[in-house]
C-alpha positions as a Markdown table, in Angstrom:
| # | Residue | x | y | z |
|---|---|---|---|---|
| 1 | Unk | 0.0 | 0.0 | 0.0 |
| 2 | Unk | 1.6 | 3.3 | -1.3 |
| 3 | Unk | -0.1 | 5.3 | 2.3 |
| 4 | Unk | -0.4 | 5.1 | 5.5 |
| 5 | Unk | -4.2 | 6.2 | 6.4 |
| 6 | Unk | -6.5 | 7.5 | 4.3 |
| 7 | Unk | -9.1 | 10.4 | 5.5 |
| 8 | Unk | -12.8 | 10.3 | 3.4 |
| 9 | Unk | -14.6 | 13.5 | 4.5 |
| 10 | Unk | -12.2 | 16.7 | 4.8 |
| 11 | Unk | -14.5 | 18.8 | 6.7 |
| 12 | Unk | -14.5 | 20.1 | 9.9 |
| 13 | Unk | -13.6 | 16.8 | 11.7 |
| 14 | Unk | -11.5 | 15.0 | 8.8 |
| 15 | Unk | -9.4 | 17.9 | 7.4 |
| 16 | Unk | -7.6 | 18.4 | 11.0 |
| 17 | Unk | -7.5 | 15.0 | 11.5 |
| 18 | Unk | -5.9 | 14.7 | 8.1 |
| 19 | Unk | -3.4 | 17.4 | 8.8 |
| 20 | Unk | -2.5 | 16.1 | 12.2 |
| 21 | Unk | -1.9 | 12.6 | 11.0 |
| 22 | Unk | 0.5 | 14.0 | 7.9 |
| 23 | Unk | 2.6 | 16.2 | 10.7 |
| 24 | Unk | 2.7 | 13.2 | 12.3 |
| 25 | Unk | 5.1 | 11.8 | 9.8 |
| 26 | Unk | 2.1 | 9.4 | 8.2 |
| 27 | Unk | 1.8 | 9.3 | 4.5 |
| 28 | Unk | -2.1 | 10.5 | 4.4 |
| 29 | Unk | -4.3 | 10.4 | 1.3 |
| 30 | Unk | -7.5 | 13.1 | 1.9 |
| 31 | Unk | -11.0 | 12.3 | 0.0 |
| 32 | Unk | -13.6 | 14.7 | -0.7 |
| 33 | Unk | -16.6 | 15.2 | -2.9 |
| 34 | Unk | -16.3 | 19.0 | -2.7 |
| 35 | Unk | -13.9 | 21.0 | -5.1 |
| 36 | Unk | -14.0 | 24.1 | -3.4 |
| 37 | Unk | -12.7 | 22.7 | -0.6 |
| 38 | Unk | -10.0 | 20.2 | -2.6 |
| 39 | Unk | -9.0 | 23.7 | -4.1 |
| 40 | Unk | -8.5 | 25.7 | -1.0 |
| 41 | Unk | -6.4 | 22.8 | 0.3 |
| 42 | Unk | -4.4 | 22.3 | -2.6 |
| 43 | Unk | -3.7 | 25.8 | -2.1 |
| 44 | Unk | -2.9 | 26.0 | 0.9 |
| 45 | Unk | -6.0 | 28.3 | 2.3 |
| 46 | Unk | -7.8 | 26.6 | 4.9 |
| 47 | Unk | -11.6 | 26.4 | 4.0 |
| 48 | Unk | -12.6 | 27.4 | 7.8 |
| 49 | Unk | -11.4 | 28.5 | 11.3 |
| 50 | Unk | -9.8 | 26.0 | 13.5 |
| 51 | Unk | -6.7 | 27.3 | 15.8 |
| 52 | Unk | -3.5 | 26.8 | 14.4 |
| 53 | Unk | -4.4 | 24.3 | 11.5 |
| 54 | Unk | -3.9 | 27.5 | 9.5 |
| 55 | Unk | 0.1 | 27.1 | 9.9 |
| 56 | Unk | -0.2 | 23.3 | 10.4 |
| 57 | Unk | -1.7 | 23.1 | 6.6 |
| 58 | Unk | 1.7 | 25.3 | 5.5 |
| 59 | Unk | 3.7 | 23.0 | 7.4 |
| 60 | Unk | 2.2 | 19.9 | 5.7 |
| 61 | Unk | 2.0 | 21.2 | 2.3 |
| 62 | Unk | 5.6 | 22.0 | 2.6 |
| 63 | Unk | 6.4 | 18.2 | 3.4 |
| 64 | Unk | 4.6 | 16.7 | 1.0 |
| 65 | Unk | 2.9 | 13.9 | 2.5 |
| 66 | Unk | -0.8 | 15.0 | 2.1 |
| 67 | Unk | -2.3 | 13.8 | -1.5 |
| 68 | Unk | -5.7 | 15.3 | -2.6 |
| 69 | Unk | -8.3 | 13.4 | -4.4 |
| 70 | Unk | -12.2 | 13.6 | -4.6 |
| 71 | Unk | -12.2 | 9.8 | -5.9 |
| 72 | Unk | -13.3 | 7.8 | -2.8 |
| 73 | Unk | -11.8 | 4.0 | -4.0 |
| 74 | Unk | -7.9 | 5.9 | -4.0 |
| 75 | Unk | -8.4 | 5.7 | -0.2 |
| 76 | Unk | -7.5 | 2.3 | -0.4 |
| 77 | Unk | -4.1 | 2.8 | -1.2 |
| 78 | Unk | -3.7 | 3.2 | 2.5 |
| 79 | Unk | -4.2 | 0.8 | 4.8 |
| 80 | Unk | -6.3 | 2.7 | 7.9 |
| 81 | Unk | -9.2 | 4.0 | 6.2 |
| 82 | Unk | -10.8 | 6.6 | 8.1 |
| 83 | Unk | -14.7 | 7.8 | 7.6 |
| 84 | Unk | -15.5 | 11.1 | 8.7 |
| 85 | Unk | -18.2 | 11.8 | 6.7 |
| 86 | Unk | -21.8 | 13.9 | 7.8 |
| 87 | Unk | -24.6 | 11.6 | 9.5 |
| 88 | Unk | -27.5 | 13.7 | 10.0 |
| 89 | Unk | -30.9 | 12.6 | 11.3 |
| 90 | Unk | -34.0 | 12.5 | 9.4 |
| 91 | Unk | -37.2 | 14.3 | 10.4 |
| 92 | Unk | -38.1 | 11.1 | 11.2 |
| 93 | Unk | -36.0 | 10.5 | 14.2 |
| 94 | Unk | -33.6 | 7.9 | 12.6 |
| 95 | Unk | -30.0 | 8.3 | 11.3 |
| 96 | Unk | -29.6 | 9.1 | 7.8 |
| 97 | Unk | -26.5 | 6.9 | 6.5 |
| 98 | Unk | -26.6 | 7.9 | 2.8 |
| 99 | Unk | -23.1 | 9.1 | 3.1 |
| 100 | Unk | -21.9 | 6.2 | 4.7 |
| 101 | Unk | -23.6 | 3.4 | 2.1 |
| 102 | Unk | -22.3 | 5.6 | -0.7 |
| 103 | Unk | -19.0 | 5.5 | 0.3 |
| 104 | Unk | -18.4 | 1.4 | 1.6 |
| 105 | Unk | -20.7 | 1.1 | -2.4 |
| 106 | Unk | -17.2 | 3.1 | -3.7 |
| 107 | Unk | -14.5 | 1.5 | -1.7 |
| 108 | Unk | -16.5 | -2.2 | -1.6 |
| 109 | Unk | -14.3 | -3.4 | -4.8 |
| 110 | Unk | -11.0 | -2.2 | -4.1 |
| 111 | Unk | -11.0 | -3.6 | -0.2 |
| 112 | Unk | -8.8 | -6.4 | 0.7 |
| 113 | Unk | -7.2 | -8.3 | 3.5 |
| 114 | Unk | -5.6 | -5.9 | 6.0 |
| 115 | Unk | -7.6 | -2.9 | 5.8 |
| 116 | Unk | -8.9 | -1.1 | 9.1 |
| 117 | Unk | -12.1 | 1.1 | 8.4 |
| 118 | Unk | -12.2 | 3.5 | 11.0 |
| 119 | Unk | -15.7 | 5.2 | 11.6 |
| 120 | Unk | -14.9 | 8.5 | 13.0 |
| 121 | Unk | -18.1 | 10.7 | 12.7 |
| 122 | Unk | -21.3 | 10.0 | 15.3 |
| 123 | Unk | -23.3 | 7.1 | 14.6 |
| 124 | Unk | -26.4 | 5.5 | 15.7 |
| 125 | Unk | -26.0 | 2.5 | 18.4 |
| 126 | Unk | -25.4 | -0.8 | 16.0 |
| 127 | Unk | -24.0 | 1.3 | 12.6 |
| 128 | Unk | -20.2 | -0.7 | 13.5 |
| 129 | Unk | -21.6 | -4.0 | 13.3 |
| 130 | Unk | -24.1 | -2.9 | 10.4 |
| 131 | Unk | -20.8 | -1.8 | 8.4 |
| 132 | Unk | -19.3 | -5.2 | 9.5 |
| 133 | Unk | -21.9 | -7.0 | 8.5 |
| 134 | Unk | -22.1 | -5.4 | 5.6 |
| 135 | Unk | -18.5 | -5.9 | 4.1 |
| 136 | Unk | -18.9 | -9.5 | 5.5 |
| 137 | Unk | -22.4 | -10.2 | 3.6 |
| 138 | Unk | -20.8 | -8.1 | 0.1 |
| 139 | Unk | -17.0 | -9.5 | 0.4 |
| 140 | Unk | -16.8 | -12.0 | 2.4 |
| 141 | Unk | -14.2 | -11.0 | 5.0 |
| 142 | Unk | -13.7 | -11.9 | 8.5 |
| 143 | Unk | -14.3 | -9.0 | 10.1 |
| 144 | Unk | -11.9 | -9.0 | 13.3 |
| 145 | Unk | -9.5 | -11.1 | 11.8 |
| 146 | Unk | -8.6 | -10.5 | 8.0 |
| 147 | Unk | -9.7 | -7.4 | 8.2 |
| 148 | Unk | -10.9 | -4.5 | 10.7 |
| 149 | Unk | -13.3 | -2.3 | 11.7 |
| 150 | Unk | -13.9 | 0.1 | 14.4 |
| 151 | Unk | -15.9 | 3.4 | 15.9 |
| 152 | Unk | -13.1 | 5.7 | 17.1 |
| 153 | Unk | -15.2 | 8.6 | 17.7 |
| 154 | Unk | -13.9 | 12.6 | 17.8 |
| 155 | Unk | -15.0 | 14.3 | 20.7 |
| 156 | Unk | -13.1 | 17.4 | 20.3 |
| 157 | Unk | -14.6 | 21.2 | 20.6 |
| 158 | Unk | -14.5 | 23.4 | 18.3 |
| 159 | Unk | -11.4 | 25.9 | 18.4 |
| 160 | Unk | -9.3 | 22.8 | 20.2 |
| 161 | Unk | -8.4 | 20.1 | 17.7 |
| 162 | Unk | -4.7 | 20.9 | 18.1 |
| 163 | Unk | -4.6 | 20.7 | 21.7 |
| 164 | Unk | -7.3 | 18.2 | 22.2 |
| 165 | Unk | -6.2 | 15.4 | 20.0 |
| 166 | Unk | -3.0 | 14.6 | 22.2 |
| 167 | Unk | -5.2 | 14.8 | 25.2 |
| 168 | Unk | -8.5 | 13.7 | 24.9 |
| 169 | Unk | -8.5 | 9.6 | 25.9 |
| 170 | Unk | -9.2 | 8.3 | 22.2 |
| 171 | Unk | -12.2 | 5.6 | 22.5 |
| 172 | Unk | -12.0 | 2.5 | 20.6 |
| 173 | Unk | -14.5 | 0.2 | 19.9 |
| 174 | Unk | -13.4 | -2.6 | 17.4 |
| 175 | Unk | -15.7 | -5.4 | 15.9 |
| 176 | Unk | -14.3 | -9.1 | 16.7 |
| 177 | Unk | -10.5 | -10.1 | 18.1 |
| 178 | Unk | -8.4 | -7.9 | 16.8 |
| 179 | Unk | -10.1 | -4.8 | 15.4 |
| 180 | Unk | -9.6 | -2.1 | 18.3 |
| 181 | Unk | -5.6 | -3.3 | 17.9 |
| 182 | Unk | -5.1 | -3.0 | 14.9 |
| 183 | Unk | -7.0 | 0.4 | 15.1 |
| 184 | Unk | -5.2 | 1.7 | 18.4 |
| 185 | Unk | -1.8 | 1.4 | 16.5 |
| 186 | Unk | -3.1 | 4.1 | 13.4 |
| 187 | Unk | -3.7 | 6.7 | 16.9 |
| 188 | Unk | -1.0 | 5.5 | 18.9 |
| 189 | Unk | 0.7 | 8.4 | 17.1 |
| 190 | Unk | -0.8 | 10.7 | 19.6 |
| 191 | Unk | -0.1 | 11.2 | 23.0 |
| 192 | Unk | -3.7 | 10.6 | 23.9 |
| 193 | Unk | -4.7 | 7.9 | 25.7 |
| 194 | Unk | -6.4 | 4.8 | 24.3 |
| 195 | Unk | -9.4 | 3.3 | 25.8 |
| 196 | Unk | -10.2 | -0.1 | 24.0 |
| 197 | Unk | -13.9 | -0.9 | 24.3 |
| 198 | Unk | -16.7 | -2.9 | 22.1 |
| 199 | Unk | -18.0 | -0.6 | 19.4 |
| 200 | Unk | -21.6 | -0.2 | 20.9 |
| 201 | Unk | -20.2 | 1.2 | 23.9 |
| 202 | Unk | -18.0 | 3.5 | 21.9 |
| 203 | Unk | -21.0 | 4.6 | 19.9 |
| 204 | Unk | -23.2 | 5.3 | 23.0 |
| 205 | Unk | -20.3 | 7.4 | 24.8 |
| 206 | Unk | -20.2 | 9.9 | 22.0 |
| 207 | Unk | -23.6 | 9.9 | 21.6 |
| 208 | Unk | -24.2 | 10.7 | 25.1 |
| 209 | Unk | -21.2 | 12.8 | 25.5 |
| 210 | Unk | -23.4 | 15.4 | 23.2 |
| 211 | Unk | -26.6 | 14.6 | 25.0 |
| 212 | Unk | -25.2 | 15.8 | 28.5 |
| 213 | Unk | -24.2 | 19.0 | 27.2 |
| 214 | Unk | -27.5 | 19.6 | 25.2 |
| 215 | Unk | -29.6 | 18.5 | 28.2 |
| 216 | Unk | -27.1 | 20.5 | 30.3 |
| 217 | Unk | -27.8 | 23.9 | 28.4 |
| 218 | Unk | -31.7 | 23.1 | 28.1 |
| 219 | Unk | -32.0 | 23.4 | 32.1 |
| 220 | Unk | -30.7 | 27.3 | 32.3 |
| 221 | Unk | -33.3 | 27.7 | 29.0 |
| 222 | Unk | -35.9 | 26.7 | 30.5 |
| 223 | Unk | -35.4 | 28.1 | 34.0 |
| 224 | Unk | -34.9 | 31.5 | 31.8 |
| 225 | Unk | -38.7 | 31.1 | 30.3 |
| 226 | Unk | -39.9 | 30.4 | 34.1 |
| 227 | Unk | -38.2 | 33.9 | 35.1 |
| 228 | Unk | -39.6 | 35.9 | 32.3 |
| 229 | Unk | -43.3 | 34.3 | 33.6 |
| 230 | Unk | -42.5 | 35.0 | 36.8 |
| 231 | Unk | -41.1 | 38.5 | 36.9 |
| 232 | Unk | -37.8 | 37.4 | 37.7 |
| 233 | Unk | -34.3 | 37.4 | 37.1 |
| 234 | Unk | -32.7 | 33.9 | 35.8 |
| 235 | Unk | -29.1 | 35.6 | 36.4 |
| 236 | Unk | -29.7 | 36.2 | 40.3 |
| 237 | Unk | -31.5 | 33.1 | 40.4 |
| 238 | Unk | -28.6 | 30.7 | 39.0 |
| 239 | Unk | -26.3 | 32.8 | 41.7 |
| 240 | Unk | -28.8 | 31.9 | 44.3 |
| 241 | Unk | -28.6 | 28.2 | 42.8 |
| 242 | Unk | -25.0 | 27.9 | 43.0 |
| 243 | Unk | -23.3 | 30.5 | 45.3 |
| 244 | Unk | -21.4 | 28.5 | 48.0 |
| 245 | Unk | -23.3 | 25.1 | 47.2 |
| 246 | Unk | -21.7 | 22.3 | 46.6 |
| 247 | Unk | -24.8 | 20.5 | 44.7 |
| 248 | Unk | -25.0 | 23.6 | 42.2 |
| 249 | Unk | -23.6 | 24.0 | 39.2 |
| 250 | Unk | -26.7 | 25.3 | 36.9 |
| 251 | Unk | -25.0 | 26.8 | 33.1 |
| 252 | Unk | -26.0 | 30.3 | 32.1 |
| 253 | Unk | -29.2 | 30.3 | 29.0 |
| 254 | Unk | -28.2 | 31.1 | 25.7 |
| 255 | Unk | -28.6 | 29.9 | 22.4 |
| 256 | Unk | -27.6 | 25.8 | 22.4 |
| 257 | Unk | -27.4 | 24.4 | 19.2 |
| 258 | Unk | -24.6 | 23.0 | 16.3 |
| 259 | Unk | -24.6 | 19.9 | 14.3 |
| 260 | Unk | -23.7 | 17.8 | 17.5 |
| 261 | Unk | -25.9 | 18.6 | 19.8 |
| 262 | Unk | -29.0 | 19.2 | 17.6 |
| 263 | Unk | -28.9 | 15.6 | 16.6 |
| 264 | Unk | -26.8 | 13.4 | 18.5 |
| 265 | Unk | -30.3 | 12.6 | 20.5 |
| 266 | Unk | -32.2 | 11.7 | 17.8 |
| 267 | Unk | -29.7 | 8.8 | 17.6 |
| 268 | Unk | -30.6 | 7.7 | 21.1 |
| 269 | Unk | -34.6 | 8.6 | 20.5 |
| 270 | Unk | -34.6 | 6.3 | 17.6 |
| 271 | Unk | -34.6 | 3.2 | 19.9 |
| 272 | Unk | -35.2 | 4.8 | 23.3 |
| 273 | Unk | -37.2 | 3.1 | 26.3 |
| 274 | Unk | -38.3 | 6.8 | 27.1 |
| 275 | Unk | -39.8 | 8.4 | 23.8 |
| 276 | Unk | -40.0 | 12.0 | 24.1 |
| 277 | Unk | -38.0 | 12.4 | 26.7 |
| 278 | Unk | -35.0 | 14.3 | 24.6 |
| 279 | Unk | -37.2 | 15.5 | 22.2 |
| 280 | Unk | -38.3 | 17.7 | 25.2 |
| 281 | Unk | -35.1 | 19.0 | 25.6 |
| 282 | Unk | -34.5 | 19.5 | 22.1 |
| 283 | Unk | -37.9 | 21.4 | 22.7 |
| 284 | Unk | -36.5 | 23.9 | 25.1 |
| 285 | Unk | -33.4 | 24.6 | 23.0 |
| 286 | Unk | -35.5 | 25.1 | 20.3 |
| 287 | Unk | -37.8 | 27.2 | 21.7 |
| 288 | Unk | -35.1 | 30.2 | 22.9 |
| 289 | Unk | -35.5 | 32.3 | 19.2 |
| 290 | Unk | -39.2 | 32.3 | 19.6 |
| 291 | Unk | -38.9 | 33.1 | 23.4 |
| 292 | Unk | -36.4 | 36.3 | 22.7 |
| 293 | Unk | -39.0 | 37.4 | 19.6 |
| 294 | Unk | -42.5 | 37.3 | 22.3 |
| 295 | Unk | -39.8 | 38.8 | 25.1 |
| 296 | Unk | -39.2 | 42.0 | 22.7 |
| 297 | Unk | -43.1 | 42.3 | 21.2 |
| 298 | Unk | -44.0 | 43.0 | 24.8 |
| 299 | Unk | -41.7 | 45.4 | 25.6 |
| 300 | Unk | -41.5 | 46.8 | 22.0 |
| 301 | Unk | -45.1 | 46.4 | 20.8 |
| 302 | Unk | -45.4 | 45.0 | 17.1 |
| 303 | Unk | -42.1 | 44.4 | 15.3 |
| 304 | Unk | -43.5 | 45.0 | 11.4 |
| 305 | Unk | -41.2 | 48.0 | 10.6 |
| 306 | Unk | -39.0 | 48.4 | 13.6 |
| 307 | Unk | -35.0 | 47.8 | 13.2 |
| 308 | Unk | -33.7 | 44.8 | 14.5 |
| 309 | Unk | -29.9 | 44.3 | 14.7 |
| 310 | Unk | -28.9 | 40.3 | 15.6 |
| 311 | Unk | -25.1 | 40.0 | 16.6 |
| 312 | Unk | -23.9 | 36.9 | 15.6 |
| 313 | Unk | -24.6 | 33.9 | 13.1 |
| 314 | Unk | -22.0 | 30.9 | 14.5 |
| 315 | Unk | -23.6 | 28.2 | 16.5 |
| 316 | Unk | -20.9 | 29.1 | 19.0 |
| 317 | Unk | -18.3 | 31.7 | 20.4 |
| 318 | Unk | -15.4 | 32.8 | 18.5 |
| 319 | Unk | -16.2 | 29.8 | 15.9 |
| 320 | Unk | -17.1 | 30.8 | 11.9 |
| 321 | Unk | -19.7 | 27.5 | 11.9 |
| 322 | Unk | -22.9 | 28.4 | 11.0 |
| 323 | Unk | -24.0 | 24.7 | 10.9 |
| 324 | Unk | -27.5 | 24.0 | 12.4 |
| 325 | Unk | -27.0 | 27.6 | 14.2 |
| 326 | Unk | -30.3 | 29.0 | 16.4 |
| 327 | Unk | -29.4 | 32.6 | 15.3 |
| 328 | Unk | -30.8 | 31.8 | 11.9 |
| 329 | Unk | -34.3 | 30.3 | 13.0 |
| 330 | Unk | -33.9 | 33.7 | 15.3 |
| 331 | Unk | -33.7 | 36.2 | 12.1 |
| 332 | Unk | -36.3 | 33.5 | 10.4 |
| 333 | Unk | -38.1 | 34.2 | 12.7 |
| 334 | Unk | -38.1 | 38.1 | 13.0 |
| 335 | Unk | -38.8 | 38.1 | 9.1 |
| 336 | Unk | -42.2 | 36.7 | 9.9 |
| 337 | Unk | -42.9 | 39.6 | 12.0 |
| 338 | Unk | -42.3 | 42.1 | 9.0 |
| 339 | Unk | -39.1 | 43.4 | 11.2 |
| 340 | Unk | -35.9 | 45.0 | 9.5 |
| 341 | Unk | -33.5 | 42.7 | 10.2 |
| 342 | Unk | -29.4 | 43.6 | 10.4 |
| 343 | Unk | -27.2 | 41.1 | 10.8 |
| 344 | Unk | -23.2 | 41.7 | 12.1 |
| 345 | Unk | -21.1 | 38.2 | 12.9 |
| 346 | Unk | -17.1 | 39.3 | 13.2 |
| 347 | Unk | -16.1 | 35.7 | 12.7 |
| 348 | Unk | -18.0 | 33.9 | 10.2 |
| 349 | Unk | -17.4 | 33.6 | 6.6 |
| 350 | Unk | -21.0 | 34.7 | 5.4 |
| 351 | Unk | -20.6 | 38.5 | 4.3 |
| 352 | Unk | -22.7 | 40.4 | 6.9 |
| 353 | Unk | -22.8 | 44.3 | 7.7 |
| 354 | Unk | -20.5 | 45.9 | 10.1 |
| 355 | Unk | -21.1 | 46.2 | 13.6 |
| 356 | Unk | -21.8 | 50.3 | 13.4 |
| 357 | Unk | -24.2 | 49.6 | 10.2 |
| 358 | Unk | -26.2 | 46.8 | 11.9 |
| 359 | Unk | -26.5 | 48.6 | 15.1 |
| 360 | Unk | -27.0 | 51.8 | 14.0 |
| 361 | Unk | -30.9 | 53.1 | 14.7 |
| 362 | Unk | -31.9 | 49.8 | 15.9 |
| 363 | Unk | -35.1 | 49.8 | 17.6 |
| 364 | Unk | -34.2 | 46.0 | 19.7 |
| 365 | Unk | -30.1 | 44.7 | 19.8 |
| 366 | Unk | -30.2 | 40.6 | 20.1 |
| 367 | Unk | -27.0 | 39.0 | 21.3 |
| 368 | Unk | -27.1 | 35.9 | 19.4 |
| 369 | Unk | -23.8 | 34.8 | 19.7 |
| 370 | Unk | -21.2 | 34.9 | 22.5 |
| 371 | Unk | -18.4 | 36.6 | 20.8 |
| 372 | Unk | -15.4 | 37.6 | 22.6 |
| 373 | Unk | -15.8 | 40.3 | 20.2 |
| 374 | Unk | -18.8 | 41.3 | 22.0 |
| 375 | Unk | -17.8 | 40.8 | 25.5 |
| 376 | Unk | -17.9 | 44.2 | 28.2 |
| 377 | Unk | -19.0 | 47.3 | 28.5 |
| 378 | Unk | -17.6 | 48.7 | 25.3 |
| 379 | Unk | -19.6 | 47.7 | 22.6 |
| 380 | Unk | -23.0 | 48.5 | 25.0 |
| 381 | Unk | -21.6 | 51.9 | 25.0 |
| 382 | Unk | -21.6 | 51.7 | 21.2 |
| 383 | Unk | -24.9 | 50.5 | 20.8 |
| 384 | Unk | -26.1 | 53.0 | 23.4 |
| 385 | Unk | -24.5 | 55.5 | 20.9 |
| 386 | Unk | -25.8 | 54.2 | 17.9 |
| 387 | Unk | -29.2 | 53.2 | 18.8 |
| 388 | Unk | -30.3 | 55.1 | 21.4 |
| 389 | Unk | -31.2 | 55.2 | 24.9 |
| 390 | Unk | -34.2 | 53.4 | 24.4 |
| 391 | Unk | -32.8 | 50.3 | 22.1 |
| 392 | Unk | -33.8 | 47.4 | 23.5 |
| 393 | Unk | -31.0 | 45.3 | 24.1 |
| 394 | Unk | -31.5 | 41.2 | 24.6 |
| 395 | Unk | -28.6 | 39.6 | 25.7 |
| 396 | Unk | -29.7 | 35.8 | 26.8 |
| 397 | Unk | -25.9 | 35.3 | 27.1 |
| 398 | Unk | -25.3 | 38.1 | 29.5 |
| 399 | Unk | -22.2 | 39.5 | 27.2 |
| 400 | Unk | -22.7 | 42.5 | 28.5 |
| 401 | Unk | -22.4 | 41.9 | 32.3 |
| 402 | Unk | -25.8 | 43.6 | 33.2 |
| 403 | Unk | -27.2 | 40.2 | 34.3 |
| 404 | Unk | -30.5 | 41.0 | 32.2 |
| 405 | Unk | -31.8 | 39.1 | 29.2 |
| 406 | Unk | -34.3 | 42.1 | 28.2 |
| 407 | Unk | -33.2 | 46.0 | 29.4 |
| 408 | Unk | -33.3 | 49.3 | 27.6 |
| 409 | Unk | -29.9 | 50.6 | 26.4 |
| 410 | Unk | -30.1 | 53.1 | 28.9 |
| 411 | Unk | -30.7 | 50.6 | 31.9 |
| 412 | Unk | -28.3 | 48.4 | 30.8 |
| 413 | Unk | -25.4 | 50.8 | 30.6 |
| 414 | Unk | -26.0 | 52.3 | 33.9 |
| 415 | Unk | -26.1 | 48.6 | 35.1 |
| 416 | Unk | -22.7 | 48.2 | 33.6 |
| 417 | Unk | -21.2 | 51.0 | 34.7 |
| 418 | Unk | -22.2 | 50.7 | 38.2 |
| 419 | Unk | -20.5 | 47.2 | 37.7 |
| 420 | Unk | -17.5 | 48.5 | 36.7 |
């Protein structure tokens, strides 16, 4: 075999991946379907943000060892094949594994004895054994012993890769005898800790990994909604919840959403002895745009006319992913109301206004991503400038400091400033 691991899928998970494996001294073939993005790699542009891989793409270029091809059977001239391709969920609650079938279809006749098939991305509980089962039902093989498959799966934040991948213990769940070895030698090249497992186990741990955090971030949500009913303030409350008690520990609200955790728990509802149960929580998440649009008709009146600016499109701070991000339902959501909508995001790719033309006359200022960008008294004072006194500013994330989710621009400042 002419490489050493092969990476199908060069997105956001696969490319860094790639990159890491190739400075790694590996020989590494990358697959993608996508020419824009082949292009910006061949070119040494990096086709998104992720810290450092900017340099490390320079670095690996330079070396040589990273080969480009958008024809999914060349990753067989490696022998670690690794899958790191998109599985979203239907509408129907089940895993959609289009990409997946299309791609074991490709590399089905150019398979042979010694290949390792590495799923990477987040599967559904029993898709290792499926795409076991499935070479051993098409090929023949002996899955285990002539030749491998396991679920290594990423669990690395957004922003992290660099750092994470040496540190984060790398799951391994291998089908049959000798799978998760054969697999554990391809990452042995890190400095992260293997943890050999059986691949169900491995499936469920990433799955639920996602599923604490979503759950997690749906509590503050909802506890924000109760405040609003209740004439309260969900920022003194959580310091009430957790000030000096050691069974605390309740996030701050905001906007929770991202590829992951959107539908990671579909994978668990699919088969789940408790229906409904995370499609609650997904409820709450989901509910937040529609929350901050009824919190500002109240205060505001109706919105058909009125200038709305929204800070932020990523799905998270100081990240240019847009993927499956809330803020979109949010403006979506404002456009039904016949609002102006202006949209400023510092970070992401997606050509938006400046922060002094979005702001600028707003009649209502909604925070809907954490920006550092945005962080501190600064920027209220701009919007203060800008907009007016009586702006309405929402700031579920409490960017500001002011500890309110809906204050005029007025209030807010003097808030603020009293902080300071």
């Amino acid at each position: 075999m002419s490489a050493d691991v092969s990476v199908i899928g060069l997105g956001r998970v696969g490319l860094p991946l790639a990159l890491c494996f190739a400075d790694r001294g590996l020989t590494v073939v990358g697959v993608d379907k996508d020419p824009d993005r082949l292009a910006a790699v061949g070119a040494g542009r990096m086709p998104f943000e992720e810290t450092g891989t900017q340099e490390l793409l320079e670095r690996v270029q330079a070396s040589g060892r990273l080969k480009l091809t958008d024809a999914v059977p060349e990753a067989a001239q490696a022998q670690h094949i690794v899958m790191t391709l998109g599985t979203p969920s239907f509408s129907h609650i089940e895993i959609d594994m289009r990409d997946i079938r299309s791609a074991l279809d490709d590399l089905l006749p150019v398979l042979r004895p010694g290949h390792a098939l590495v799923l990477r991305s987040t599967i559904a509980p029993g898709t290792t054994d499926f795409v076991a089962g499935y070479l051993a039902k098409q090929r023949g093989f002996d899955v285990g012993a002539d030749m491998f498959v396991a679920h290594a799966p990423e669990r690395i934040a957004a922003g992290r890769f660099l750092e994470e991948i040496d540190t984060l213990p790398c799951i391994v769940g291998g089908v049959g005898e000798r799978s998760g070895e054969e697999v554990a030698k391809l990452f042995s090249v890190f400095r992260a800790p293997i943890v050999q497992t059986t691949p169900v186990q491995a499936e469920l741990a990433k799955i639920w990994t996602n599923i604490i955090r979503y759950t997690h971030f749906a509590l503050p949500n909802l506890l924000m909604m109760d405040c609003e009913q209740h004439g309260a303030n969900v920022f003194e409350v959580i310091d009430l919840i957790n000030r000096d008690y050691p069974r605390g520990g309740i996030a701050d609200p905001g906007l929770t959403a991202g590829t992951c955790l959107r539908k990671d728990f579909a994978f668990s509802e699919e088969r789940s002895a408790a229906p409904g149960m995370l499609l609650a929580v997904s409820r709450v998440n989901e509910s937040v745009p529609l929350f901050l649009v009824e919190g500002a008709k109240r205060r505001l009146g109706e919105l058909s006319g009125r200038k709305v600016a929204v800070l932020g499109l990523a799905f998270k701070r100081d990240t240019d992913d847009e993927r499956d991000s809330l803020s979109h339902k949010l403006i979506r959501l404002l456009e039904r109301e016949l609002a102006d909508v202006a949209i400023h995001d510092p970070v992401v790719r997606t050509p938006t206004q400046t922060f002094e033309d979005a702001v600028r006359d707003a009649d209502a200022v909604v925070v809907a991503t954490n920006h550092s960008a945005f962080d501190g008294p600064a920027r209220l004072r701009e919007i203060q400038d800008l907009a007016g006194d009586g702006c309405l500013v929402i700031d579920p994330w409490n960017t500001f400091g002011s500890s309110q989710v809906f204050a005029y621009a007025a209030e807010v400042s003097a808030l603020v400033t009293v902080d300071d």
